[in-house]
N, C-alpha and C positions, 0 to 999 in steps of 0.2 A: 239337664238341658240336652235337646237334641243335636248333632251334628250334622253338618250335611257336606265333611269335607272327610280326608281319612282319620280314621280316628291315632291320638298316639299312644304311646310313647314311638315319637319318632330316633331312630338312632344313624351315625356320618357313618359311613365305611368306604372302604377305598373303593373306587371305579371299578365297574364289572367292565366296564370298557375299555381293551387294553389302548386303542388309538385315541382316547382321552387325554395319556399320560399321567400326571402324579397329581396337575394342579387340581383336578376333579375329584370328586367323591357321590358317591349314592347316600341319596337320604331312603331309608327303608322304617317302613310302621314295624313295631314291635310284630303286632296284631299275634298269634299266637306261638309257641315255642315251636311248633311244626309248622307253622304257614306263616313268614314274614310276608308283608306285600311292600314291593317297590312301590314307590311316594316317586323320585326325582332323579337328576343330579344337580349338581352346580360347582361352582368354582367353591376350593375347598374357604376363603374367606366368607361363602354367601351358607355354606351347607350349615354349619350349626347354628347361625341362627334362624333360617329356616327350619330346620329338628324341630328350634324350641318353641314353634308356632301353636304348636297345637298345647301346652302348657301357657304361653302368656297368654292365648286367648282367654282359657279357663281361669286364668288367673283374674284379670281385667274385668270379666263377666260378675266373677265372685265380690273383687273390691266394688264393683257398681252395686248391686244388690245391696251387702252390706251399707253402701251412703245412702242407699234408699231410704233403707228401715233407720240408719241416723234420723235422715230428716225427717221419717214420717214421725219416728218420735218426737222429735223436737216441736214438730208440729204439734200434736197432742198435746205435749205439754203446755200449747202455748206460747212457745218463743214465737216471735212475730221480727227477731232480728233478722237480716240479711245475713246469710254463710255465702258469700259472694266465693268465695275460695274452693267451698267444698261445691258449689252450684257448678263453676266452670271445670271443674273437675268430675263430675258428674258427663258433663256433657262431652268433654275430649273422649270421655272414657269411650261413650257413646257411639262415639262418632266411630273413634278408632274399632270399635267391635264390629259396626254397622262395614267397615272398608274391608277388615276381615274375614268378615261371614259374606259380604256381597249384597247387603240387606240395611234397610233401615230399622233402628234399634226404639 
Protein backbone atom coordinates (compact mmCIF):
# COMPACT_ATOMS: atom_id res chain seq x y z
CA UNK A 1 0.00 0.00 0.00
CA UNK A 2 1.02 3.46 -0.80
CA UNK A 3 1.42 6.18 1.63
CA UNK A 4 0.88 9.50 1.15
CA UNK A 5 1.84 10.77 4.79
CA UNK A 6 5.70 10.31 6.34
CA UNK A 7 6.39 6.96 6.27
CA UNK A 8 7.46 5.24 9.82
CA UNK A 9 8.81 3.85 12.14
CA UNK A 10 8.15 7.10 13.87
CA UNK A 11 10.24 7.51 17.18
CA UNK A 12 9.46 10.43 20.85
CA UNK A 13 12.61 12.16 21.61
CA UNK A 14 13.06 15.17 23.73
CA UNK A 15 12.36 18.77 22.31
CA UNK A 16 15.02 20.11 20.00
CA UNK A 17 13.38 23.26 21.47
CA UNK A 18 14.88 24.42 24.49
CA UNK A 19 11.77 27.11 25.11
CA UNK A 20 9.51 24.14 24.82
CA UNK A 21 10.63 22.88 28.20
CA UNK A 22 10.39 19.21 29.20
CA UNK A 23 6.50 18.70 28.80
CA UNK A 24 7.29 18.52 24.74
CA UNK A 25 8.88 15.95 22.72
CA UNK A 26 9.78 15.60 18.88
CA UNK A 27 8.26 12.83 16.89
CA UNK A 28 10.92 12.13 14.20
CA UNK A 29 10.55 9.24 11.08
CA UNK A 30 13.07 6.55 11.60
CA UNK A 31 13.55 7.14 7.61
CA UNK A 32 17.24 6.31 7.37
CA UNK A 33 20.28 5.78 9.90
CA UNK A 34 21.94 8.88 8.28
CA UNK A 35 18.88 11.02 7.54
CA UNK A 36 16.12 10.97 10.25
CA UNK A 37 13.20 13.45 9.19
CA UNK A 38 11.32 15.53 11.68
CA UNK A 39 7.38 14.44 11.58
CA UNK A 40 6.23 17.07 14.72
CA UNK A 41 6.16 17.80 18.22
CA UNK A 42 3.54 17.58 20.82
CA UNK A 43 2.84 17.41 24.46
CA UNK A 44 4.78 14.43 25.69
CA UNK A 45 1.01 12.63 26.64
CA UNK A 46 0.01 13.27 22.65
CA UNK A 47 3.68 12.21 21.16
CA UNK A 48 3.66 8.50 21.41
CA UNK A 49 0.71 7.92 20.40
CA UNK A 50 0.97 9.91 17.54
CA UNK A 51 4.76 7.81 16.87
CA UNK A 52 2.41 5.00 16.66
CA UNK A 53 0.24 6.25 13.82
CA UNK A 54 1.96 5.18 11.18
CA UNK A 55 1.99 1.26 12.62
CA UNK A 56 -2.04 1.38 13.69
CA UNK A 57 -2.76 2.56 10.41
CA UNK A 58 -0.90 -0.48 8.79
CA UNK A 59 -2.22 -2.38 11.25
CA UNK A 60 -6.05 -1.57 10.75
CA UNK A 61 -5.49 -1.65 6.75
CA UNK A 62 -4.14 -5.26 7.16
CA UNK A 63 -7.05 -6.48 9.74
CA UNK A 64 -9.67 -4.88 6.92
CA UNK A 65 -8.16 -6.93 4.03
CA UNK A 66 -7.90 -9.94 6.05
CA UNK A 67 -12.31 -9.50 6.97
CA UNK A 68 -12.47 -9.07 3.48
CA UNK A 69 -11.18 -12.30 2.21
CA UNK A 70 -13.13 -13.76 5.52
CA UNK A 71 -16.14 -12.70 3.97
CA UNK A 72 -15.50 -13.15 0.42
CA UNK A 73 -14.92 -16.68 1.53
CA UNK A 74 -17.75 -17.14 3.40
CA UNK A 75 -19.55 -15.90 0.55
CA UNK A 76 -18.31 -18.58 -1.70
CA UNK A 77 -19.03 -21.03 0.39
CA UNK A 78 -22.33 -20.07 0.57
CA UNK A 79 -23.06 -18.83 3.85
CA UNK A 80 -25.85 -16.47 3.24
CA UNK A 81 -25.93 -15.75 7.20
CA UNK A 82 -25.56 -12.17 8.39
CA UNK A 83 -21.76 -11.48 10.24
CA UNK A 84 -23.54 -8.28 11.56
CA UNK A 85 -20.36 -8.08 14.03
CA UNK A 86 -17.72 -8.68 11.64
CA UNK A 87 -19.75 -6.32 8.85
CA UNK A 88 -19.67 -3.31 11.48
CA UNK A 89 -16.43 -3.99 12.01
CA UNK A 90 -15.56 -3.93 8.65
CA UNK A 91 -16.79 -0.55 8.17
CA UNK A 92 -15.43 1.39 11.55
CA UNK A 93 -12.41 -0.13 10.40
CA UNK A 94 -13.10 1.85 7.16
CA UNK A 95 -14.05 4.64 8.24
CA UNK A 96 -11.27 5.13 10.82
CA UNK A 97 -8.55 4.56 7.72
CA UNK A 98 -10.60 6.66 5.37
CA UNK A 99 -10.16 9.81 8.71
CA UNK A 100 -6.47 8.84 8.75
CA UNK A 101 -5.28 8.84 5.32
CA UNK A 102 -7.82 12.02 4.62
CA UNK A 103 -9.77 9.83 1.93
CA UNK A 104 -12.54 7.61 1.50
CA UNK A 105 -11.89 3.99 1.83
Amino acid sequence: MTTQHTPGPWTVAASSNPRNGTKWRDIVSAGTEFCPSYVGEALERDAHLIAAAPELLELCQTVLIRLDVEHAERIAKGETSPHFICAALRDDLRAAIAKATGGAQ
